[in-house]
C-alpha positions in Angstrom: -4.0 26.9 -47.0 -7.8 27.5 -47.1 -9.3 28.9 -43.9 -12.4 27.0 -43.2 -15.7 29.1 -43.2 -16.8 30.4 -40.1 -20.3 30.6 -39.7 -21.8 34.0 -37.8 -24.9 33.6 -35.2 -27.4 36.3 -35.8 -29.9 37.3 -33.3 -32.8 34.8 -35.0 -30.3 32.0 -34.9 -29.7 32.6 -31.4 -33.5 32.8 -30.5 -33.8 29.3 -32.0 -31.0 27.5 -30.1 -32.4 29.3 -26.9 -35.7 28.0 -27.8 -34.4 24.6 -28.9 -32.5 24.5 -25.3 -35.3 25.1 -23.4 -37.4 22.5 -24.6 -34.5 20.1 -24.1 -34.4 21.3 -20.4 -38.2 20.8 -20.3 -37.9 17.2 -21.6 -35.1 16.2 -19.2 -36.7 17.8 -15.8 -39.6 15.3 -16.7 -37.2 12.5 -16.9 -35.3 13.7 -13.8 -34.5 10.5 -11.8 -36.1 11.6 -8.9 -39.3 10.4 -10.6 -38.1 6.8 -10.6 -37.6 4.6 -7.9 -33.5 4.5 -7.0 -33.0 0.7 -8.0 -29.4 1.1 -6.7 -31.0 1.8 -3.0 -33.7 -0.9 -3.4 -32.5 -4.2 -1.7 -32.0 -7.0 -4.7 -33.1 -10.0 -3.0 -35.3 -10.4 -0.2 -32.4 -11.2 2.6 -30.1 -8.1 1.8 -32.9 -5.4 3.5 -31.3 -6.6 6.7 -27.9 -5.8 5.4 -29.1 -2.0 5.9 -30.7 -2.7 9.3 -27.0 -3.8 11.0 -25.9 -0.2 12.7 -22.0 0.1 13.6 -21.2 2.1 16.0 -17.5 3.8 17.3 -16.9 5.0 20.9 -13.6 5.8 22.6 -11.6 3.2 24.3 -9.1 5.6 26.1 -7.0 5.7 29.3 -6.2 9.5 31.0 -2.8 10.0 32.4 -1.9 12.7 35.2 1.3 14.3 33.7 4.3 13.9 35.3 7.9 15.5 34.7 9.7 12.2 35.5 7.1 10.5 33.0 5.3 7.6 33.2 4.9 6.3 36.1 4.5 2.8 36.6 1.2 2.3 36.7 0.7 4.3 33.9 3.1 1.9 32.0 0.7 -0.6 33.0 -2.0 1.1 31.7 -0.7 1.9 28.7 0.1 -1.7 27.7 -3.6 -2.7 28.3 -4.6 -0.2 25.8 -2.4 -1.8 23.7 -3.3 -5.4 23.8 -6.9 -4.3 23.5 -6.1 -2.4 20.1 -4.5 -5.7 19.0 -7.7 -7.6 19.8 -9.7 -5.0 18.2 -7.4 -4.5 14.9 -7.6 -1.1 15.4 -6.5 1.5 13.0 -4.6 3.7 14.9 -3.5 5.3 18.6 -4.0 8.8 19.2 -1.7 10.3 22.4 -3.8 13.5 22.9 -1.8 16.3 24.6 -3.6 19.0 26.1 -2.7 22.5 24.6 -2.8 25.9 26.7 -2.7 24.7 29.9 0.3 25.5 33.1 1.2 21.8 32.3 1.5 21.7 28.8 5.1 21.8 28.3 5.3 18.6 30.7 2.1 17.1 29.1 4.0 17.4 25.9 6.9 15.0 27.3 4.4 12.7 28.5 3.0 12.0 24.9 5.9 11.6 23.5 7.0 8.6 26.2 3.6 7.5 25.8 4.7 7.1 21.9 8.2 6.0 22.6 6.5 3.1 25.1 4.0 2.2 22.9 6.4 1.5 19.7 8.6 -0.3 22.1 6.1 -2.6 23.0 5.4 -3.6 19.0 3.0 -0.9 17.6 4.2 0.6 14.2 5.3 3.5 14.8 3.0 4.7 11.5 0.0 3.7 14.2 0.3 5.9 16.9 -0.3 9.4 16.2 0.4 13.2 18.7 -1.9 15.4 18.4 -3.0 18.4 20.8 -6.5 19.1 22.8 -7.3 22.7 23.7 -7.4 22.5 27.6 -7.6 26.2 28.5 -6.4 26.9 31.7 -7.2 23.9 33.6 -4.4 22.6 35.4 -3.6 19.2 35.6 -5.7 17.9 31.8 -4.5 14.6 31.5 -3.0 13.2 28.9 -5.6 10.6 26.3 -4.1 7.8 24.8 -7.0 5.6 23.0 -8.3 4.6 19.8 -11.7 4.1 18.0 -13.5 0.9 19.0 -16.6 -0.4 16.6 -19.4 -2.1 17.9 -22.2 -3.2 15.0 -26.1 -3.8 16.7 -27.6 -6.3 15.1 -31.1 -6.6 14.0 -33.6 -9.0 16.4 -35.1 -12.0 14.7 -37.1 -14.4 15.7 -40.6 -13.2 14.4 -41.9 -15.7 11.9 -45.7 -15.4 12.7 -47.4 -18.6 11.2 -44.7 -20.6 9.2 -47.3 -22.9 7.9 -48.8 -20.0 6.0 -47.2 -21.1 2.5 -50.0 -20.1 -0.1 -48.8 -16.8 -1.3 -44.9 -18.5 -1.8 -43.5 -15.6 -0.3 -40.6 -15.4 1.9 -41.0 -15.2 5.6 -40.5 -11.7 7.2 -37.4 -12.8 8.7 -36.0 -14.4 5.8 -32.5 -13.9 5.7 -32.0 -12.0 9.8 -30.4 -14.9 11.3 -27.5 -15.1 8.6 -27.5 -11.5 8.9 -27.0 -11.4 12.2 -24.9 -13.9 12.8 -22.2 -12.7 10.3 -22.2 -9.1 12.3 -22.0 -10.8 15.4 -18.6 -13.3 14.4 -17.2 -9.4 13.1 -13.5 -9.5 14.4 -14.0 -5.7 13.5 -17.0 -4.4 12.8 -15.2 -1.4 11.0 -15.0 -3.7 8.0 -18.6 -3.1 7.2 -18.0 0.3 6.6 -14.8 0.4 5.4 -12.6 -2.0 3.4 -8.4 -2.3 5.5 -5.7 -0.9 4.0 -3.2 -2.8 1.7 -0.4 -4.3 3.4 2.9 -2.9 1.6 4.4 -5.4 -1.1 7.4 -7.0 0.1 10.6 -5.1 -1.4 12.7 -8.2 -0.5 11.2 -10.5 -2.6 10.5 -7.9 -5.3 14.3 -7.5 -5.6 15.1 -11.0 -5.4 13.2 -12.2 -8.4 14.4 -9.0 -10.6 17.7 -9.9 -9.8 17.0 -13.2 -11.1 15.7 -12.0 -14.3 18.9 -9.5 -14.9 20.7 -13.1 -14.4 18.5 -15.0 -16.5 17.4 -17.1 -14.2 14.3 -18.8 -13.4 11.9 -16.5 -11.1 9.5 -18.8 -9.6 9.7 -20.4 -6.4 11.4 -23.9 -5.8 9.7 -27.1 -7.0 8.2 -28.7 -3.9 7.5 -32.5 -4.3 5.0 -33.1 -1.6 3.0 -30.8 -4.1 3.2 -33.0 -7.1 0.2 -35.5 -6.2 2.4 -38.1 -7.3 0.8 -41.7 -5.8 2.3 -42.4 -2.2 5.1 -45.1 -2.7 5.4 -46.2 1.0 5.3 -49.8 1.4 2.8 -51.2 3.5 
């Protein structure tokens, strides 16, 4: 077989590709995008600026339990189920049980997470939702115990100045075009979190995944049952 021939660079050759590279680097530092207006920044239409104007905020909502070796007390039960219903109406993401780490009471505090967790699950939170972690507490003695979780709040933009609306020559859009929609959307926000992150996928159901491969192995027919309210066949009631 015939090797292919290798071609050697020599110094000149070199020189020229250097040369040749440099004026390439020249050409595209002047066409470096920082020159141009960032069009992917730039608001399309004149209501999306206020998309950019509607801030979402977090802040802890969190109760502190006093550890105790007999473990929750029962007003700490109490407490604990309040936190949960309010994590249910704020689809919340997840429950940390913060233990504090280094203290005389650590070894108790770390009981006290645990039937923190153990009370939570019991009272319907996926056990995949509540996390343990540790806080350092030095040498404080009785750190209490945090059990909370990340609440959103979004601060919407203030409308409401339209100057002269009668002022139509230039057929431009009012100033506050497009705030009240804006606003209002944030405001009806179940969870504000969704406008800065999308929710996780629920898992897909194993059950039925099973149930319709077993009735392809069997040959039979996969889909679900006919349903004949859902034929739009002509009513045949007599009046």
């Amino acid at each position: 077989m015939t090797r292919p021939h290798l071609h050697r660079l020599t110094p000149p050759t070199l020189g020229n590709l250097a040369a040749t590279g440099l004026v390439l680097a020249l050409l595209s530092a002047c066409a470096a995008p920082g020159d141009k207006p960032d069009l992917a920044q730039a608001p399309r239409t004149d209501t999306e600026q206020w998309a950019s104007r509607v801030q979402v905020e977090s802040r802890p909502d969190e109760v502190l339990l006093v550890p105790h070796a007999d473990g929750l007390s029962p007003n700490q039960a109490l407490a604990v189920d309040g936190l949960l219903a309010r994590w249910r109406e704020a689809e919340g993401r997840e429950i940390v049980v913060s233990a504090p780490v280094g203290g005389p009471d650590s070894g108790v505090a770390g009981n006290m997470a645990f039937a923190a967790r153990q009370r939570l699950v019991a009272m319907g939170a996926p056990a995949t939702a509540v996390r343990i972690v540790g806080y350092d507490a030095g040498a404080t003695p009785g750190a209490p115990l945090k059990v909370g979780f990340l609440r959103y709040h979004a601060s919407v933009p203030q409308c409401g100045e339209w100057n002269n609306v009668t002022a139509t020559k230039d057929n431009k859009p009012y100033e506050n075009f497009g705030c009240a929609v804006t606003a209002n959307m944030a405001a009806q926000l179940a969870n504000p979190e969704d406008l800065l992150r999308p929710r996780d996928s629920t898992p897909a159901s194993a059950q039925r995944r099973d149930d319709v491969f077993g009735k392809y192995r069997k040959g039979e027919v996969t889909s679900s049952a006919k349903d004949d309210q859902a034929t739009g066949v002509v009513s045949k009631a007599v009046n």
